[in-house]
TIZAZA-458420 format. One record per residue (C-alpha): residue number from 1; x, y, z. Coordinates in steps of 0.001 Angstrom, whole numbers, plus 500000, padded with zeros to 6 digits. Layout:
# TIZAZA-458420
(NUM; (X; Y; Z))
...
This chain:
# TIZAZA-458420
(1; (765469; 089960; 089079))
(2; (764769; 089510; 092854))
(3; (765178; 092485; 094864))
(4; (767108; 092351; 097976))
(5; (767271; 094614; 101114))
(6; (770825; 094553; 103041))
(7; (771269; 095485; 106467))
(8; (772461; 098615; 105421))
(9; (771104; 100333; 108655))
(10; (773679; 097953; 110744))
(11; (776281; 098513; 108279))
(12; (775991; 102122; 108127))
(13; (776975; 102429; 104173))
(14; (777839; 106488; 103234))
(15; (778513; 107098; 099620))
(16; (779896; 110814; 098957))
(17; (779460; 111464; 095544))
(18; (780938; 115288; 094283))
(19; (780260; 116407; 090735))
(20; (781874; 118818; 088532))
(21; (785882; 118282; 089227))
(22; (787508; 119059; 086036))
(23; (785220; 121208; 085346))
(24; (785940; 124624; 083635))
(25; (783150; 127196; 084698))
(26; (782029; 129022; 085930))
(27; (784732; 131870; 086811))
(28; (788334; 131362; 085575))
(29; (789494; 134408; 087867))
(30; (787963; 137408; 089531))
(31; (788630; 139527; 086412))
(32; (785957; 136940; 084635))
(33; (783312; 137240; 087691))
(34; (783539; 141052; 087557))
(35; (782798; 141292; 083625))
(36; (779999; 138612; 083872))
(37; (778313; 139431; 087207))
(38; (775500; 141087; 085365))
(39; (774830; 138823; 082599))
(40; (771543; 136623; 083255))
(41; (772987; 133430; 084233))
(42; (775360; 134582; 086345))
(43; (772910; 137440; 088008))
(44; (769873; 134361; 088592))
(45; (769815; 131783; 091433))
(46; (772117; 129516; 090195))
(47; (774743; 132221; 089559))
(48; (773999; 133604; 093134))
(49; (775270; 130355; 094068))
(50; (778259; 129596; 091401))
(51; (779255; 132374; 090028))
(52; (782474; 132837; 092022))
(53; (782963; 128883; 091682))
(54; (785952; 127953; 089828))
(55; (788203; 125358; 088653))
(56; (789729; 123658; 091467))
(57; (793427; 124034; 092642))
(58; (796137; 121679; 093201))
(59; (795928; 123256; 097115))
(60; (792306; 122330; 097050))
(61; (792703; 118999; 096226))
(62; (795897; 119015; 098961))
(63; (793562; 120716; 101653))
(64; (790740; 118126; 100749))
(65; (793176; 115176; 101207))
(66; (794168; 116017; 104149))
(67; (790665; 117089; 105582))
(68; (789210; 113303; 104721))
(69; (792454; 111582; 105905))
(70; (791634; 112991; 109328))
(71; (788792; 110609; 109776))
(72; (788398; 107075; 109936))
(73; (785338; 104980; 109206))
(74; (784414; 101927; 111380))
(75; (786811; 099741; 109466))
(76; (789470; 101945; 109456))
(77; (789248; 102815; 106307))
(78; (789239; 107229; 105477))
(79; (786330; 108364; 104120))
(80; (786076; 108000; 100327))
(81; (785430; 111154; 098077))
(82; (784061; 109927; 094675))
(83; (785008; 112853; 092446))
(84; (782539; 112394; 089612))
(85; (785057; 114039; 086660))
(86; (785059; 115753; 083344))
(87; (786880; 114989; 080849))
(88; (787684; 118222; 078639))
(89; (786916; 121604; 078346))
(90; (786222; 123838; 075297))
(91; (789351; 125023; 073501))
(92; (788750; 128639; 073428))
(93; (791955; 129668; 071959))
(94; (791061; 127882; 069016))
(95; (787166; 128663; 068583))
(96; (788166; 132335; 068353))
(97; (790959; 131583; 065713))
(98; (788843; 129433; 063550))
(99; (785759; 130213; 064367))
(100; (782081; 129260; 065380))
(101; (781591; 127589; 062418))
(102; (782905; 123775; 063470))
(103; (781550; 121003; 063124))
(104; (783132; 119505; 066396))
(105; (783251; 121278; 069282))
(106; (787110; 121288; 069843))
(107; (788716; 120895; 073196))
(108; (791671; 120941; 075603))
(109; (791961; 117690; 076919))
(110; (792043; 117219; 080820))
(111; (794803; 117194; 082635))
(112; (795283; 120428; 080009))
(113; (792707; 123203; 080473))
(114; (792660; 126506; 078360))
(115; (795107; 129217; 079383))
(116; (792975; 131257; 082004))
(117; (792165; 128020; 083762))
(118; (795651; 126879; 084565))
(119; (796377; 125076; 087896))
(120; (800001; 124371; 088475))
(121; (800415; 121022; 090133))
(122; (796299; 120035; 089854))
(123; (796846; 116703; 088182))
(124; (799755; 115982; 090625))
(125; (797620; 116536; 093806))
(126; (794580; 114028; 091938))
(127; (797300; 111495; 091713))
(128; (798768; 111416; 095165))
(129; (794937; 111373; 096310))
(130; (794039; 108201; 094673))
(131; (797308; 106491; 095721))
(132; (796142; 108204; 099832))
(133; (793114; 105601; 098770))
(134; (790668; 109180; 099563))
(135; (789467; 110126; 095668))
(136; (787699; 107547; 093467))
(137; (787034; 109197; 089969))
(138; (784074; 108281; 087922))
(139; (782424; 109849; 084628))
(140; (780525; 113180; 084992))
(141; (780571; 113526; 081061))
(142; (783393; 114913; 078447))
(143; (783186; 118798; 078683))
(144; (779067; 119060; 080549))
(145; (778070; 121246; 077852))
(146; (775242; 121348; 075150))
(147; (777291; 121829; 071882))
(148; (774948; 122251; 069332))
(149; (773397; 124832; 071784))
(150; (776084; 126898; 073254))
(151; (777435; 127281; 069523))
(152; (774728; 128464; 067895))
(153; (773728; 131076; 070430))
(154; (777678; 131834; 069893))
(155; (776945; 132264; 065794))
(156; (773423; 133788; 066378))
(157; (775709; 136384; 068275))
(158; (773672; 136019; 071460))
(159; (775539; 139004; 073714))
(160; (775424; 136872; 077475))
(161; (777249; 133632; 075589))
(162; (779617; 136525; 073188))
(163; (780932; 138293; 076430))
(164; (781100; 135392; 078364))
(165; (783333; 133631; 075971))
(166; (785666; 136578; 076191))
(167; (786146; 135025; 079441))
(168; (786707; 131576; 078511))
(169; (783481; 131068; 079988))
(170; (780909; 129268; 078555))
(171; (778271; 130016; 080726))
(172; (775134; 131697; 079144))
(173; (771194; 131268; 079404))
(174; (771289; 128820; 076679))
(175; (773420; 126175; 078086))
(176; (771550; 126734; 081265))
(177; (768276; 125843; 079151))
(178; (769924; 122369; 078313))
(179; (772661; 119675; 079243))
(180; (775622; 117478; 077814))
(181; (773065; 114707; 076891))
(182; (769497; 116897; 076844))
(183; (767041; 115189; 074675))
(184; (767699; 118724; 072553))
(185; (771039; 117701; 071573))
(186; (771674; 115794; 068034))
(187; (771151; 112063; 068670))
(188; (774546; 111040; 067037))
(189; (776392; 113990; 069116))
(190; (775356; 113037; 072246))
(191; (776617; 109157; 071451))
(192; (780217; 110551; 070288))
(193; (780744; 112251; 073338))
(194; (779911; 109691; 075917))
(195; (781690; 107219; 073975))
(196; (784835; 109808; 074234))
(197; (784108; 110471; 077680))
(198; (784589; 106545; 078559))
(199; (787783; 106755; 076291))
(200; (789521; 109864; 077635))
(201; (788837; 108403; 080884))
(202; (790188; 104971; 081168))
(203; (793498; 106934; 079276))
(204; (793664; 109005; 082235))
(205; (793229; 107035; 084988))
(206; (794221; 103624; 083906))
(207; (790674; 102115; 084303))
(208; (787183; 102481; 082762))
(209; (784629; 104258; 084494))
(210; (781839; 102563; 086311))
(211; (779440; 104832; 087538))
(212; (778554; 107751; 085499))
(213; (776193; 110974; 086460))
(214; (775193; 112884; 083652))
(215; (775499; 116898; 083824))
(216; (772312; 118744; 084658))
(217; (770547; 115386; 085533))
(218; (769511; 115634; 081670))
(219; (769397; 112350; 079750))
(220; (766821; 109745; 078501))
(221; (767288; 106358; 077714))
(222; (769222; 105974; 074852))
(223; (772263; 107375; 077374))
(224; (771128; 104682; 079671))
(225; (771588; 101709; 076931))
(226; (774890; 103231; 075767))
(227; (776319; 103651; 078819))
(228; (775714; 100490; 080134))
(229; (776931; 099054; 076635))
(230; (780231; 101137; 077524))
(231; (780692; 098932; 080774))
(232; (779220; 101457; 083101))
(233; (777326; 099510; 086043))
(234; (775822; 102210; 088189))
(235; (773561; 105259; 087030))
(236; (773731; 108249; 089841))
(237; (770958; 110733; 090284))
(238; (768502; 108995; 088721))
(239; (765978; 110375; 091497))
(240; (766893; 113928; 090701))
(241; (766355; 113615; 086950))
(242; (765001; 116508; 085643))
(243; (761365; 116473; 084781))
(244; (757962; 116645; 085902))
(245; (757079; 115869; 089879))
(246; (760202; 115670; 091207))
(247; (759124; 115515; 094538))
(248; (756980; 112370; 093460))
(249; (759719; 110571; 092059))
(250; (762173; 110766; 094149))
(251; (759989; 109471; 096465))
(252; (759158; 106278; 093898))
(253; (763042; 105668; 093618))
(254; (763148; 105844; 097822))
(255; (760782; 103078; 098582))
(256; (761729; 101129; 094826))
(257; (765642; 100531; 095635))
(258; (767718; 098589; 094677))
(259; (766417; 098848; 091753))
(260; (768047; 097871; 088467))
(261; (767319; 098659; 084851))
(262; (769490; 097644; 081575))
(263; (772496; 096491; 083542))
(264; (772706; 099683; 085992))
(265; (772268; 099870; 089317))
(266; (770118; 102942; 090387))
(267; (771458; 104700; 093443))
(268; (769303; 105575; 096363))
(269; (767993; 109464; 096199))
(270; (770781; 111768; 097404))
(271; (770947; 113733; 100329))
(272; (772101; 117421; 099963))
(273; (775482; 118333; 101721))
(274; (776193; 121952; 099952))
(275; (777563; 124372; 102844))
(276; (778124; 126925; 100132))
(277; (780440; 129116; 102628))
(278; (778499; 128144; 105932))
(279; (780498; 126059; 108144))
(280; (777251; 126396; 110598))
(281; (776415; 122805; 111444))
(282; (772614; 124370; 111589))
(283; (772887; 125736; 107915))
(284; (769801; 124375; 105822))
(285; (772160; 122223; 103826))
(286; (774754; 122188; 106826))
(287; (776012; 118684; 108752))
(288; (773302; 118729; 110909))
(289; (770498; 118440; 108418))
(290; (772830; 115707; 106387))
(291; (773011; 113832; 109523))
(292; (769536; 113857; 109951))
(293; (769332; 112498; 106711))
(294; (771970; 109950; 106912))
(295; (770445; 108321; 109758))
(296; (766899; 108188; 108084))
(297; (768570; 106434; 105032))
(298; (769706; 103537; 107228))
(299; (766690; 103664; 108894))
(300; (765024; 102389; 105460))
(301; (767669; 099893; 105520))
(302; (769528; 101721; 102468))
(303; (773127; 103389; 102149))
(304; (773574; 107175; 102512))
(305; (773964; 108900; 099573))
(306; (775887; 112183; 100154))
(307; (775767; 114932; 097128))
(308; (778114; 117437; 098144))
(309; (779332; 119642; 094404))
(310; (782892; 120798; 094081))
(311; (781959; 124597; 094634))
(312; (781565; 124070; 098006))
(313; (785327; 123490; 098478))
(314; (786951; 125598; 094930))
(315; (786303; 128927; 094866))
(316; (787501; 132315; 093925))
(317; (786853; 133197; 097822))
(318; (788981; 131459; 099990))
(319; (787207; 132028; 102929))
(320; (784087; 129849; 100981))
(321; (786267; 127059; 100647))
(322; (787300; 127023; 103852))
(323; (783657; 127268; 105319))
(324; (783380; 124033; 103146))
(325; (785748; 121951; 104181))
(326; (784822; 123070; 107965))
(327; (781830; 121861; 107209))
(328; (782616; 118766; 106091))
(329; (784875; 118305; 108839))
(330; (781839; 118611; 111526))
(331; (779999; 116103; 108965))
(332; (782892; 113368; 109203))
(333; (783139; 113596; 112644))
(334; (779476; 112774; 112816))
(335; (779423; 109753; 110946))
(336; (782658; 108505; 112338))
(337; (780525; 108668; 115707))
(338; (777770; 107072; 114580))
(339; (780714; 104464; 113287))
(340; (779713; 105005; 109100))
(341; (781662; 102857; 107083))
(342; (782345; 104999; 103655))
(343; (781569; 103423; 100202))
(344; (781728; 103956; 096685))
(345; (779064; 103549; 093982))
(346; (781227; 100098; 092887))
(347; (781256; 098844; 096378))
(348; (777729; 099560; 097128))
(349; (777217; 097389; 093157))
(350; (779195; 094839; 094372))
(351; (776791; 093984; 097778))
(352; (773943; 094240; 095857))
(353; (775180; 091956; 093346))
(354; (776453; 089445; 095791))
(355; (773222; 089304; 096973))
(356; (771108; 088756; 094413))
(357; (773573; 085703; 093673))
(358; (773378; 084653; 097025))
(359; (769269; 085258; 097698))
């Protein structure tokens, strides 16, 4: 197939992608943080970061709304938040009445979330967000854990995953070591759950998904050939894959894009919007470095590709959030005066596509 290079400098394309909404981890509550604070995962770097993150709110989702309906892109249109989603959560309740000994990991179902992670009103706010035409779901995976690994460490008795489950957490240094569709993980599991994943979602939100990012930027290419047999179209983070040379590769998938493989449309490396409680617009993940970035994107006659993850906008620390959507707010206004126009993965397919047909 042809490739094709748009004039997305001119157009000024920004994607924001967002994983992890739906997501149970890592803290249900403060009373969760304070028993795990010490356990490895949550006292390493990526603990330092989440470990106060948390499942978000149905005045999160509100204060979001109302943050990106405050902007306008050059066509009028609000800026679009792609909410990369997932679908279920581990059923605690039930593990610890039945068991470790299952055979399928059992779970609560999202909108439903087990009983520490309850958020009056959530789904309600998700709702009136996609009918304020700001939140575009797409697949981030049915519950973004390893199975087979987090429940053996649970029957091997391993004391980090044992206390954190306590805490209806399932955070522990062996999911850490792996991911929802790792290699690791039994060939025939990791094909039930995406093939759930694409159910449970098109049940909840009336559609099937079209993009998909898989957790931990863990997956080979038997995920790539079932997903794309599933109907998805675009593959996210594909430059961020985890694996040897990253910084090699990401530069590959800079200068190689659009590029297409088995049906799905690889988007352009992603650019690193985490404020993670800095509302400085100098922060080293801040507005001002995303802008910077931005700009160089269109410069290379791409779209923007803007990874910002939900814990910079839920968390047990309201203050954080705050910072976050401050942040954000000094991004927006950037791009709205460098007149952005604010896609989704789909759109962004759709150009490309057209053309292809048309070149």
């Amino acid at each position: 197939m042809p490739r094709v290079r748009s004039d997305w400098g001119r157009l000024r394309a920004v994607v924001l992608e967002s994983d992890d909404w739906g997501l149970c981890a890592w803290s249900a509550d403060d009373e969760a943080h304070r028993a795990l604070a010490a356990t490895p995962s949550f006292a390493g770097p990526a603990g330092r970061v989440y470990g106060r993150s948390t499942l978000e709110s149905a005045a999160d989702v509100r204060a979001l709304r109302e943050t990106l309906l405050e902007f306008r892109g050059a066509d009028g249109s609000p800026p679009v938040w792609q909410a990369n989603t997932v679908m279920a959560s581990p059923d605690f309740e039930r593990l610890a009445r039945d068991g470790f000994e299952v055979g399928e990991l059992p779970l609560a179902i999202f909108p439903e979330t087990p009983s520490r992670w309850q958020r009056p009103g959530l789904w309600d706010e998700v709702r009136e967000s996609i009918a304020a035409g700001v939140w575009w779901p797409e697949l981030h995976g049915l519950h973004h854990l390893p199975g087979r690994a987090w429940l053996e460490a649970l029957r091997r008795g391993a004391a980090d995953a044992r206390l954190a489950f306590t805490q209806q957490c399932a955070v522990c240094e062996a999911v850490e070591a792996s991911g929802e569709y790792d290699a690791s993980e039994p060939l025939a599991s990791r094909e039930r759950t995406l093939e759930r994943a694409f159910a449970l979602f098109r049940r909840l939100f009336g559609r099937p998904p079209t993009s998909l990012c898989p957790p931990d930027y863990r997956w080979d290419s038997v995920l790539e050939a079932q997903a794309s047999r599933l109907g998805a179209t675009v593959l996210q983070g594909a430059a961020e894959r985890a694996g040897r040379w990253p910084r090699v590769r990401r530069r590959l998938h800079r200068w190689r894009w659009p590029e297409q493989r088995g049906g799905l449309l690889r988007m352009p490396p992603r650019i690193a919007f985490e404020p993670r409680g800095d509302a400085a617009p100098g922060s080293r993940l801040g507005a001002g470095r995303t802008l910077a970035e931005v700009r160089a994107a269109w410069s290379r006659g791409q779209p923007a590709v803007v990874s910002t993850h939900r814990h910079n906008y839920a968390h047990l620390d309201p203050a954080w959030s705050e910072a976050g959507r401050a942040a954000l707010r000094d991004l927006l206004r950037g791009l709205h005066e460098d007149g952005a126009v604010f896609l989704t993965d789909v759109k962004v397919r759709d150009r490309v596509a057209g053309e292809r047909r048309s070149g």
